[in-house]
Backbone as JSON Lines, residues from 0, in Angstrom:
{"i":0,"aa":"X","n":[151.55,-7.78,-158.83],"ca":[151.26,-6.37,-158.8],"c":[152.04,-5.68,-159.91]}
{"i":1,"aa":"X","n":[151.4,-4.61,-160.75],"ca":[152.04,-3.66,-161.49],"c":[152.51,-2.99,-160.97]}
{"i":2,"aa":"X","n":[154.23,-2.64,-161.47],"ca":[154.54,-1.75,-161.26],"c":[154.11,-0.18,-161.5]}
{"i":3,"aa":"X","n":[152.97,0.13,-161.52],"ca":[152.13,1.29,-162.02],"c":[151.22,1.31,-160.74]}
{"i":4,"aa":"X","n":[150.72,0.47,-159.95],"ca":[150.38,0.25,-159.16],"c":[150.69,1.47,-157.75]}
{"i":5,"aa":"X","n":[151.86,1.54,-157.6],"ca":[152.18,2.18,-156.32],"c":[153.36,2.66,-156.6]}
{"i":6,"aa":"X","n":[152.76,4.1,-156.4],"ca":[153.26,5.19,-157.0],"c":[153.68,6.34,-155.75]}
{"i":7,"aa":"X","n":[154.62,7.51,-155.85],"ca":[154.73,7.82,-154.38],"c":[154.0,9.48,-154.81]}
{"i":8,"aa":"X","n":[153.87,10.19,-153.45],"ca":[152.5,10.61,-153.73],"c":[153.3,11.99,-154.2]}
{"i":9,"aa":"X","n":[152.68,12.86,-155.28],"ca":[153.29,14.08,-155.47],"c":[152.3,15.75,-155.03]}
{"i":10,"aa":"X","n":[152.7,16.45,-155.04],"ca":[152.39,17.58,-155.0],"c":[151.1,17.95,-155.69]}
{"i":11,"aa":"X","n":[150.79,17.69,-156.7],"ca":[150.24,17.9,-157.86],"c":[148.54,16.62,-157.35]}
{"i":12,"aa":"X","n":[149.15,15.59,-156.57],"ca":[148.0,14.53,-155.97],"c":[147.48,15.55,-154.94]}
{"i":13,"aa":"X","n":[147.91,16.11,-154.44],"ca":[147.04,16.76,-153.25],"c":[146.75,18.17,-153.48]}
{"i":14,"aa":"X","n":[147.35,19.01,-154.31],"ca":[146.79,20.38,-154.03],"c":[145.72,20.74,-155.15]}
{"i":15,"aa":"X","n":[144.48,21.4,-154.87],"ca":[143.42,21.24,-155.93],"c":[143.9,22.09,-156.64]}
{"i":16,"aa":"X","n":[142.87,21.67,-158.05],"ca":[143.42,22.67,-158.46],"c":[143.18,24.21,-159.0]}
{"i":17,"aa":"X","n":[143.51,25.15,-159.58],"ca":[143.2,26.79,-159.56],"c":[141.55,26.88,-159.29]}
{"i":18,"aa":"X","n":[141.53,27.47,-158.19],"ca":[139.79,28.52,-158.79],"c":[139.78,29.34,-159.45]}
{"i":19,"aa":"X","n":[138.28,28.77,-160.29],"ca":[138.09,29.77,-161.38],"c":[136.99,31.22,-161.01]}
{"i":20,"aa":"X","n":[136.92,32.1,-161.8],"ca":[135.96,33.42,-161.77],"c":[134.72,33.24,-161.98]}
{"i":21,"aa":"X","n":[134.47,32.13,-162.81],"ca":[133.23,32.16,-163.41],"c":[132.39,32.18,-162.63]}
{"i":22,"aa":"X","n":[131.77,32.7,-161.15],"ca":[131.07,32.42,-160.36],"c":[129.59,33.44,-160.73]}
{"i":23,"aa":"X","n":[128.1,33.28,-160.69],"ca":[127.53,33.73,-160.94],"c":[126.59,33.69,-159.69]}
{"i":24,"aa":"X","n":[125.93,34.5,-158.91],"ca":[125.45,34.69,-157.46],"c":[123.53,34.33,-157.72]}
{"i":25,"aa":"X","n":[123.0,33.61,-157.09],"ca":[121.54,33.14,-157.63],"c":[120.64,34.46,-157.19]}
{"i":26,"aa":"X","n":[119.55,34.28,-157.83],"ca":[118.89,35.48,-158.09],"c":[118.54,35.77,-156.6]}
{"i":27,"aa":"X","n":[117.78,36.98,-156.45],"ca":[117.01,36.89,-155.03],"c":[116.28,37.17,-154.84]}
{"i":28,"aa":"X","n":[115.46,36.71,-153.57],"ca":[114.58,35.11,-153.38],"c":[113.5,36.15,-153.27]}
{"i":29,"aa":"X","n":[113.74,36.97,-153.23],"ca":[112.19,38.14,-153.36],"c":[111.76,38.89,-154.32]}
{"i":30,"aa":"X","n":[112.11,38.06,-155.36],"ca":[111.73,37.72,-156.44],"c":[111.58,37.09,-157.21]}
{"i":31,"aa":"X","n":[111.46,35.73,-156.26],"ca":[111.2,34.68,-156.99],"c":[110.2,33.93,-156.95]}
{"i":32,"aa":"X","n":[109.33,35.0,-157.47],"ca":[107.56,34.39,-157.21],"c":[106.37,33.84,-155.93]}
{"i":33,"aa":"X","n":[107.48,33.82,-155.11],"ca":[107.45,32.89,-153.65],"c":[106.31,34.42,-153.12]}
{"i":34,"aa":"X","n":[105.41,34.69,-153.0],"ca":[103.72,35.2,-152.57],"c":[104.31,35.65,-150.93]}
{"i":35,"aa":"X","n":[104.29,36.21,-150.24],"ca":[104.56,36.51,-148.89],"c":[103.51,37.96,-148.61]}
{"i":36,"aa":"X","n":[102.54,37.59,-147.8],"ca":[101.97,38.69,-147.14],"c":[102.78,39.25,-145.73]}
{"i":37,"aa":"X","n":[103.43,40.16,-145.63],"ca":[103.78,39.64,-143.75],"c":[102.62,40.29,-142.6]}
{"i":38,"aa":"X","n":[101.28,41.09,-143.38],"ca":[100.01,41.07,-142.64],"c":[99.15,40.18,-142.05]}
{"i":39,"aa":"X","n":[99.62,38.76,-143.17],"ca":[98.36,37.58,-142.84],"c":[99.16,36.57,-142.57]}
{"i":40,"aa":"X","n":[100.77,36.54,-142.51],"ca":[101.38,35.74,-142.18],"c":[101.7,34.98,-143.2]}
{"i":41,"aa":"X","n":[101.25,34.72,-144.72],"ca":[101.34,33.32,-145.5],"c":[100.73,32.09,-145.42]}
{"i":42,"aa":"X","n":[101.52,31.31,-145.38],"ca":[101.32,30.11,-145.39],"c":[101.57,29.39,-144.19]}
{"i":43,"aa":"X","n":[102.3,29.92,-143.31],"ca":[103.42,29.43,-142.07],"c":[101.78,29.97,-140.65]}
{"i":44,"aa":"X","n":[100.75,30.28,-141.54],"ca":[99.89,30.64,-140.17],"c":[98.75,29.09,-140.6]}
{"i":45,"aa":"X","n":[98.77,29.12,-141.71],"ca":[97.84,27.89,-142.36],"c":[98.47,26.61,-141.49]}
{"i":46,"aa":"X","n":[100.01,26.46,-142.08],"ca":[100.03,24.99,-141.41],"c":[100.17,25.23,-139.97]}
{"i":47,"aa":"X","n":[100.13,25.99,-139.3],"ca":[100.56,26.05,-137.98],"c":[99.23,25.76,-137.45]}
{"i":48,"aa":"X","n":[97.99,26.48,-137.71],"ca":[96.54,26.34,-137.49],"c":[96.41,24.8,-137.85]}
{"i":49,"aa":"X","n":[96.58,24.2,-139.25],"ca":[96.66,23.04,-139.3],"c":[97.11,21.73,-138.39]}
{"i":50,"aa":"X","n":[98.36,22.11,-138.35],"ca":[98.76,21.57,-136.64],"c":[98.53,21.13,-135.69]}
{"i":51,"aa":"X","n":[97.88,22.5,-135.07],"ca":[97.24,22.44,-134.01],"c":[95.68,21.64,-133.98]}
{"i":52,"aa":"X","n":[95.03,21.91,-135.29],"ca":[94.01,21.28,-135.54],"c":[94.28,19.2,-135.56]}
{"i":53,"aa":"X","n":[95.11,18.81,-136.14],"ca":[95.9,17.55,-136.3],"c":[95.87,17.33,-134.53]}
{"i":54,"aa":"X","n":[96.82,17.59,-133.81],"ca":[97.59,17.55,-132.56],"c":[96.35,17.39,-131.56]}
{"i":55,"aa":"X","n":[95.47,18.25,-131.72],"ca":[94.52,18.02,-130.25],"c":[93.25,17.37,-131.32]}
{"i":56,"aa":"X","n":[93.19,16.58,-132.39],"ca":[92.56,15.7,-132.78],"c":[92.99,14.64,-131.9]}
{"i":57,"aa":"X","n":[94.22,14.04,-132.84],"ca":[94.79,13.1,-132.26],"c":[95.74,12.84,-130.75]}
{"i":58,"aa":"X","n":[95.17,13.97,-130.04],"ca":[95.39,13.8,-128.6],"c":[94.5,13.54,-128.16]}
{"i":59,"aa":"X","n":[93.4,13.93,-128.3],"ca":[92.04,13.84,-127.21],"c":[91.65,12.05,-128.13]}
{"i":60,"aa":"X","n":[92.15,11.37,-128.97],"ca":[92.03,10.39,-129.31],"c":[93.3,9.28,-128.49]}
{"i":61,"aa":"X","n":[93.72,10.11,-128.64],"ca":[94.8,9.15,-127.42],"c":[94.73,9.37,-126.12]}
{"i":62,"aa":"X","n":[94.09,10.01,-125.32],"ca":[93.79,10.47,-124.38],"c":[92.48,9.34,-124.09]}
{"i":63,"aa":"X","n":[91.23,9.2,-124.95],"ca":[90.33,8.39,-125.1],"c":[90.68,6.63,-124.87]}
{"i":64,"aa":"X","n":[91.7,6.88,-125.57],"ca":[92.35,5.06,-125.83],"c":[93.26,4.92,-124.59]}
{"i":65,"aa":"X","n":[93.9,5.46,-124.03],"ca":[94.78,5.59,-122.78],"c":[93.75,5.43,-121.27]}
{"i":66,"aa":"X","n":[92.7,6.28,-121.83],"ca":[92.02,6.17,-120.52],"c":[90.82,4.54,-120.96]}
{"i":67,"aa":"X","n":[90.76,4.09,-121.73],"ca":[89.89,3.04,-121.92],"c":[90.9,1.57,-121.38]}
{"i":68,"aa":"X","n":[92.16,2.32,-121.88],"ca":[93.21,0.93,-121.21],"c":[93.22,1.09,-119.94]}
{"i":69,"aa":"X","n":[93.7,1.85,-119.36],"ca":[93.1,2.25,-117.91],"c":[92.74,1.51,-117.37]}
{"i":70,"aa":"X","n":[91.36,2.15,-117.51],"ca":[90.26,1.61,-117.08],"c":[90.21,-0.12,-116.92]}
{"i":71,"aa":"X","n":[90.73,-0.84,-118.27],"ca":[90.27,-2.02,-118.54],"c":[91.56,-2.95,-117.57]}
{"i":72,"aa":"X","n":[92.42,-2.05,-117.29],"ca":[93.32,-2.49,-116.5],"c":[93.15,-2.2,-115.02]}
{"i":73,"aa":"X","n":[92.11,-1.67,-114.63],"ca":[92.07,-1.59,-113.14],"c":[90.71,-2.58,-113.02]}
{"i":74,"aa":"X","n":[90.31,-3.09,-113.87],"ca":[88.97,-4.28,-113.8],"c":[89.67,-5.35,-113.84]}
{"i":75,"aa":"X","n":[90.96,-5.54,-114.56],"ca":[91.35,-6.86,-114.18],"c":[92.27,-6.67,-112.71]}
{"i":76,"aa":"X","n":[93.14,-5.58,-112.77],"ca":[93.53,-5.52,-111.39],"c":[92.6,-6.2,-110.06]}
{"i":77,"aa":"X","n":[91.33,-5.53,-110.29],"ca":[90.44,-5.52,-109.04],"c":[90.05,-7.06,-109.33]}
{"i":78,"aa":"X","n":[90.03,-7.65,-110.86],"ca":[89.41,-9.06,-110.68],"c":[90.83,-10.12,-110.13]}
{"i":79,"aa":"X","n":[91.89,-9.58,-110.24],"ca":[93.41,-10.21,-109.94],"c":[93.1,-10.66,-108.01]}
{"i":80,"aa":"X","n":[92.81,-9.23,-108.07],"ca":[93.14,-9.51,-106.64],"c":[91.82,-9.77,-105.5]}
{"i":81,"aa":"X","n":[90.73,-9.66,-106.71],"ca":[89.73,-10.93,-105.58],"c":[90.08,-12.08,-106.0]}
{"i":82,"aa":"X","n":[90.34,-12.94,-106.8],"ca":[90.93,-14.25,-106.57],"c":[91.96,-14.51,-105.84]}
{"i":83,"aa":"X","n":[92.72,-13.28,-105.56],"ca":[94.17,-13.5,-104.88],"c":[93.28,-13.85,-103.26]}
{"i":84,"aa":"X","n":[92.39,-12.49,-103.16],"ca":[91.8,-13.01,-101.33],"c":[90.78,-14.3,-101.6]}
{"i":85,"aa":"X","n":[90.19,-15.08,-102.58],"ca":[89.55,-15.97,-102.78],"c":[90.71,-16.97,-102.33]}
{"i":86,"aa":"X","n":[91.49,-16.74,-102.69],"ca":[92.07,-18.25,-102.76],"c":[93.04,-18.37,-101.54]}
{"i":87,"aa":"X","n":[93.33,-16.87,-100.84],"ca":[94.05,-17.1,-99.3],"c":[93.08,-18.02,-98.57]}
{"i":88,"aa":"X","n":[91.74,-17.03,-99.04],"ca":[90.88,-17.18,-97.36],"c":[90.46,-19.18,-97.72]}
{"i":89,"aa":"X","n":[90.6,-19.21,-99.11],"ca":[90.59,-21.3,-99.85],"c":[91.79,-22.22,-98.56]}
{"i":90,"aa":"X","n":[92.78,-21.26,-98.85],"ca":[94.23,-21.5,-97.88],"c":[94.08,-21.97,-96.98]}
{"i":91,"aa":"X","n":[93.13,-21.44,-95.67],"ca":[93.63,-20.79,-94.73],"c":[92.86,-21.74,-93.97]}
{"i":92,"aa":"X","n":[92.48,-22.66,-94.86],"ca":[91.54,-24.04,-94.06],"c":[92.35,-24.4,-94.21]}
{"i":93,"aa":"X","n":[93.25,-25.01,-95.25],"ca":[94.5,-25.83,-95.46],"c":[95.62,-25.52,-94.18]}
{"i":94,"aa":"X","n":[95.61,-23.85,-94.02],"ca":[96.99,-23.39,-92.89],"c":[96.18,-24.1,-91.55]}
{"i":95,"aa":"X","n":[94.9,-23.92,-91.29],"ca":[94.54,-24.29,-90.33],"c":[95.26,-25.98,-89.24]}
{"i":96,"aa":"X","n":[95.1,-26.64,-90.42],"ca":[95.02,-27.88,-90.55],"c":[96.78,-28.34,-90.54]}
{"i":97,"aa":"X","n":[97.27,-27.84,-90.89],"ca":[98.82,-28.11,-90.88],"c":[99.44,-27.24,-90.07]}
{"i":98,"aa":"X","n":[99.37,-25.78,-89.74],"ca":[99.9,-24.88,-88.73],"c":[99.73,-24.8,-87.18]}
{"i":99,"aa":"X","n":[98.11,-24.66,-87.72],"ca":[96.96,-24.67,-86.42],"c":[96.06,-22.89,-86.55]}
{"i":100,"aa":"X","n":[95.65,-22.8,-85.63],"ca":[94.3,-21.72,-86.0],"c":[94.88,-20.6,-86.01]}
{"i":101,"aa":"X","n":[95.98,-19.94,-85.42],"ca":[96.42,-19.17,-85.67],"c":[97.03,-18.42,-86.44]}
{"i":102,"aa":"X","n":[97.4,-19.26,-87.57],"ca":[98.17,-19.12,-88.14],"c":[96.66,-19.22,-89.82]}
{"i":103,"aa":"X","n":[95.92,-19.53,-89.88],"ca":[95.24,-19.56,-90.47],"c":[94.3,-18.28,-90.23]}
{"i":104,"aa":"X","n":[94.35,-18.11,-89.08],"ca":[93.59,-16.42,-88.91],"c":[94.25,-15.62,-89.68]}
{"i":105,"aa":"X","n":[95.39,-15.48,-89.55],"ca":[96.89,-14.79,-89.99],"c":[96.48,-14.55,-91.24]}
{"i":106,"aa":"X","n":[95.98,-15.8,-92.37],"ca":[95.38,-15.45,-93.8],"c":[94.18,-15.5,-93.89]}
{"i":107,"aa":"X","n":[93.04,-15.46,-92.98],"ca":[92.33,-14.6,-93.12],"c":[92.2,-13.44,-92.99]}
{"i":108,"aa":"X","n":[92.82,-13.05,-91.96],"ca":[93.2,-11.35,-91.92],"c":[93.78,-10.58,-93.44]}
{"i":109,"aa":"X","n":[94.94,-11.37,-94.15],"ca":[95.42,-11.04,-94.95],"c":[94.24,-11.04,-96.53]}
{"i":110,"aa":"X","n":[93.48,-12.38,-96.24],"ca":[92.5,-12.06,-97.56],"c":[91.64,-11.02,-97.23]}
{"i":111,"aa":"X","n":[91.13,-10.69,-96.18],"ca":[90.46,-9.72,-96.12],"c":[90.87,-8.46,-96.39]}
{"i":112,"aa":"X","n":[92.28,-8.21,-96.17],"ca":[92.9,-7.0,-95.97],"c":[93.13,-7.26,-97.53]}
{"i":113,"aa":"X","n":[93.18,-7.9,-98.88],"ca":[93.28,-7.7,-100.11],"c":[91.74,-7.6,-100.23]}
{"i":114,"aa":"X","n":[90.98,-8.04,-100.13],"ca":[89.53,-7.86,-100.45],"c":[89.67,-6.09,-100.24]}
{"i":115,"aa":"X","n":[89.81,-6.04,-98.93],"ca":[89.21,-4.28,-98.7],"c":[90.05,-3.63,-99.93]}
{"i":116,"aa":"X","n":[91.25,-3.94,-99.94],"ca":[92.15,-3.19,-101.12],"c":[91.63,-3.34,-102.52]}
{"i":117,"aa":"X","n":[90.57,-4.18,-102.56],"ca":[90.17,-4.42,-104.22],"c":[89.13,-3.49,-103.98]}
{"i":118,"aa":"X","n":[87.72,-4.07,-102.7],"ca":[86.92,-2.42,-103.24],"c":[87.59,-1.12,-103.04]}
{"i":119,"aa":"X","n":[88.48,-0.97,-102.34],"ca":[89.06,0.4,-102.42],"c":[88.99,0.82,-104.37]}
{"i":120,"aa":"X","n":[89.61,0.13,-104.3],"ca":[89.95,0.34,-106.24],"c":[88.83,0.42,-106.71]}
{"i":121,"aa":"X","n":[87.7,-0.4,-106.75],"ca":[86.4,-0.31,-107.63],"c":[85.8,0.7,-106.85]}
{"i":122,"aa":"X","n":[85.8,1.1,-106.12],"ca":[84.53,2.89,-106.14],"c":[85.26,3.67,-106.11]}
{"i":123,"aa":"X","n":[86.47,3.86,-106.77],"ca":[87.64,5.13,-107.38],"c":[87.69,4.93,-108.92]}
{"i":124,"aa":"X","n":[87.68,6.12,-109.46],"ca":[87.92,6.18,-110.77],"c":[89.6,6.41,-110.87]}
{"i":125,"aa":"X","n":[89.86,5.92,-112.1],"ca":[91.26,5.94,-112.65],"c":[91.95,7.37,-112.22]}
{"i":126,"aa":"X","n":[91.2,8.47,-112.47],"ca":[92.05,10.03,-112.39],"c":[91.91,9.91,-110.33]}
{"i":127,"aa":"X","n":[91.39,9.41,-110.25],"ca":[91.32,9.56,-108.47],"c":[92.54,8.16,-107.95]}
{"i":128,"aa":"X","n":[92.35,7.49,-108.81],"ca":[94.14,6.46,-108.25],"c":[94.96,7.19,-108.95]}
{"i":129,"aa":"X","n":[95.41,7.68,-109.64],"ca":[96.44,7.91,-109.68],"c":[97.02,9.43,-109.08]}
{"i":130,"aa":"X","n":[96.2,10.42,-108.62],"ca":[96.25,11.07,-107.88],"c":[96.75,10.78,-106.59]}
{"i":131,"aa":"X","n":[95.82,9.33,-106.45],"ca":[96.76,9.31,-105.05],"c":[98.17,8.67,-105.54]}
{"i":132,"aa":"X","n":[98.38,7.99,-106.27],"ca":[99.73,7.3,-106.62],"c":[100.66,8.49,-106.69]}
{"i":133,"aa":"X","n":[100.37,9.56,-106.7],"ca":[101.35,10.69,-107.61],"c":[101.89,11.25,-105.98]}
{"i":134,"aa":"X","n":[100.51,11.3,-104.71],"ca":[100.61,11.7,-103.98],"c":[101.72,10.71,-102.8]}
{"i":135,"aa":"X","n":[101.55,9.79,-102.97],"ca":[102.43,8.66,-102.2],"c":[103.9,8.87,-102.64]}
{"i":136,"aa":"X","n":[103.73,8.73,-104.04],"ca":[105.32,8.77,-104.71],"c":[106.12,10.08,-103.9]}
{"i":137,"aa":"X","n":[105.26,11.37,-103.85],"ca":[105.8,12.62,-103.71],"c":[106.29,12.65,-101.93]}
{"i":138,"aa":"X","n":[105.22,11.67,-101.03],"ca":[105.59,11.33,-99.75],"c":[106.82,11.05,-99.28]}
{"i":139,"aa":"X","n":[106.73,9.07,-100.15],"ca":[107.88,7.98,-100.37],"c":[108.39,8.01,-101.19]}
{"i":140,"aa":"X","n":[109.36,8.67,-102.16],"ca":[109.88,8.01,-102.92],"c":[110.48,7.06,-103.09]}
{"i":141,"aa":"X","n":[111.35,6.86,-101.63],"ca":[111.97,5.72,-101.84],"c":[111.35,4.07,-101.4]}
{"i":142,"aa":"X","n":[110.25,4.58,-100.78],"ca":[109.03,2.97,-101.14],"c":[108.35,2.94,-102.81]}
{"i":143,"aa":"X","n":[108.12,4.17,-103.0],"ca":[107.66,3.99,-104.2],"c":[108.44,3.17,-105.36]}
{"i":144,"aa":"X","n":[110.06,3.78,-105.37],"ca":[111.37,3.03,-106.48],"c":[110.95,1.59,-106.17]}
{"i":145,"aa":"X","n":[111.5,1.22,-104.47],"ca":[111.16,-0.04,-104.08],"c":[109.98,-1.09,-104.94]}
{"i":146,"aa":"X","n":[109.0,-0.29,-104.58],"ca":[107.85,-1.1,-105.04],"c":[107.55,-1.27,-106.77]}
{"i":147,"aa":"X","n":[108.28,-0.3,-107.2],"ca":[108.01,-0.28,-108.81],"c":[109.48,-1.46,-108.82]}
{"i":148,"aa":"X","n":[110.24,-1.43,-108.86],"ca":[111.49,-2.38,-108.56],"c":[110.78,-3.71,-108.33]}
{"i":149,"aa":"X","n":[110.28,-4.19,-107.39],"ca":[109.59,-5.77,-107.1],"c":[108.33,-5.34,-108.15]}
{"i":150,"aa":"X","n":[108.28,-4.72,-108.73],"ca":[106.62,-5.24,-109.53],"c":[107.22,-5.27,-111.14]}
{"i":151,"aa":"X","n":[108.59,-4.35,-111.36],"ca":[108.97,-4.48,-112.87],"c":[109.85,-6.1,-112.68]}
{"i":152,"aa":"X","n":[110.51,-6.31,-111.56],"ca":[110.99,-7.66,-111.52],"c":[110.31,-8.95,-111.61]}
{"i":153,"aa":"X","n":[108.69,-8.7,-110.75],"ca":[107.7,-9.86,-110.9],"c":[107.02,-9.64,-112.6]}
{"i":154,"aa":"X","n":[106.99,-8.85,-113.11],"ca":[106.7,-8.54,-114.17],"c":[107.58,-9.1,-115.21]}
{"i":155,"aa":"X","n":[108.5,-9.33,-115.01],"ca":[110.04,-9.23,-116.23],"c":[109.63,-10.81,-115.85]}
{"i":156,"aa":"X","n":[109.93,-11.72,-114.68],"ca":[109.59,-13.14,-114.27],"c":[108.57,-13.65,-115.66]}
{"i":157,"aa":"X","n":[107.4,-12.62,-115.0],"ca":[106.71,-13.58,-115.52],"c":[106.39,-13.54,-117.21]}
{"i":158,"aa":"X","n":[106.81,-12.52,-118.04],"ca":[107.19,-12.12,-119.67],"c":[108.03,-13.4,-119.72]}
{"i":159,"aa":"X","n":[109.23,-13.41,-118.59],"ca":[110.1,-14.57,-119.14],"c":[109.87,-15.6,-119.14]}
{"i":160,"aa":"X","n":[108.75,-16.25,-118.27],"ca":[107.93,-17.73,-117.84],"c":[107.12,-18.02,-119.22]}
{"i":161,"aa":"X","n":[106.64,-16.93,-119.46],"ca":[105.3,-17.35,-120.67],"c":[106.5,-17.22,-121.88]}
{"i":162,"aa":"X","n":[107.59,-16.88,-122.28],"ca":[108.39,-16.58,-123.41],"c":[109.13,-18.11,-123.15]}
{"i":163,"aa":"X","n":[109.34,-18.6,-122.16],"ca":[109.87,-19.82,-122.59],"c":[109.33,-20.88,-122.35]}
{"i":164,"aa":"X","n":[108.0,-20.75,-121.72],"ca":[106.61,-21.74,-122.07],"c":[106.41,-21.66,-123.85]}
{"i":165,"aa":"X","n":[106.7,-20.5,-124.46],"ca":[105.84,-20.51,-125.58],"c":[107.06,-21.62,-127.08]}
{"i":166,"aa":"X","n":[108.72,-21.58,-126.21],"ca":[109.61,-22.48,-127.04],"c":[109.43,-24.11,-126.62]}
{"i":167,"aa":"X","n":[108.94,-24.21,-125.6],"ca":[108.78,-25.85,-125.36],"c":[107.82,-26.34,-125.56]}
């Protein structure tokens, strides 16, 4: 290391130094060509109209695409869960046979009781489920947390099943 290097600090290192006069103040701004009606508003009514024109374009376009996912998601819902009662009431010869009849009624009752829950869904339109969803939540909330809780958990399962199916 040079001795030039490290130096101890003086007076003259920290205080800035003199201000000067020369200060000159910028012109002003209303006169600086800048056009302002304040009858028609300017320019600030253009893009604002603009805006609004943009905004409920591309809302009622997302509104379109939101409700088409929807939709395309309550057709597989409803196709989810007739295979789900397809394949109890498949079961329920099997429960028969190893439980006994009772116990095989038990899932027939239960495929049926998902069957009725699937046409429930297919002769309701999307704005009529979720009306009622909005209406249950506002009932239960705390079945509702519950149930969103076991469906983001069976959900998260199964992202994680197919994510480490897709490394082996």
């Amino acid at each position: 290391m040079a001795d030039n290097d490290l130096k101890p600090i003086t007076d003259g290192d920290i205080t800035p130094p003199p201000a000067t006069t020369d200060f000159t103040p910028a012109e002003p701004l209303k006169n600086a060509g800048v056009e302002f009606d304040p009858a028609t508003g300017g320019k600030t009514e253009q893009v604002k109209q603009t805006v609004k024109d943009y905004s409920s374009k591309y809302g009622s376009q997302a509104t379109d695409k939101i409700r088409t996912l929807a939709d395309t998601g309550k057709e597989r819902a409803v196709g989810g869960l007739d295979q789900l009662s397809q394949m109890i009431t498949d079961a329920a010869g099997q429960v028969d046979e190893r439980l006994g009849a009772q116990y095989g009624e038990y899932a027939r009752s239960a495929a049926g009781l998902v069957s009725g829950f699937s046409d429930q869904i297919k002769t309701k339109d999307v704005d009529q489920l979720l009306d009622e969803a909005r209406e249950f939540v506002r009932k239960s909330p705390g079945v509702a947390v519950g149930v969103a809780a076991a469906l983001g958990f069976a959900v998260a399962r199964l992202v994680q099943s197919g994510i480490d199916g897709d490394k082996a």
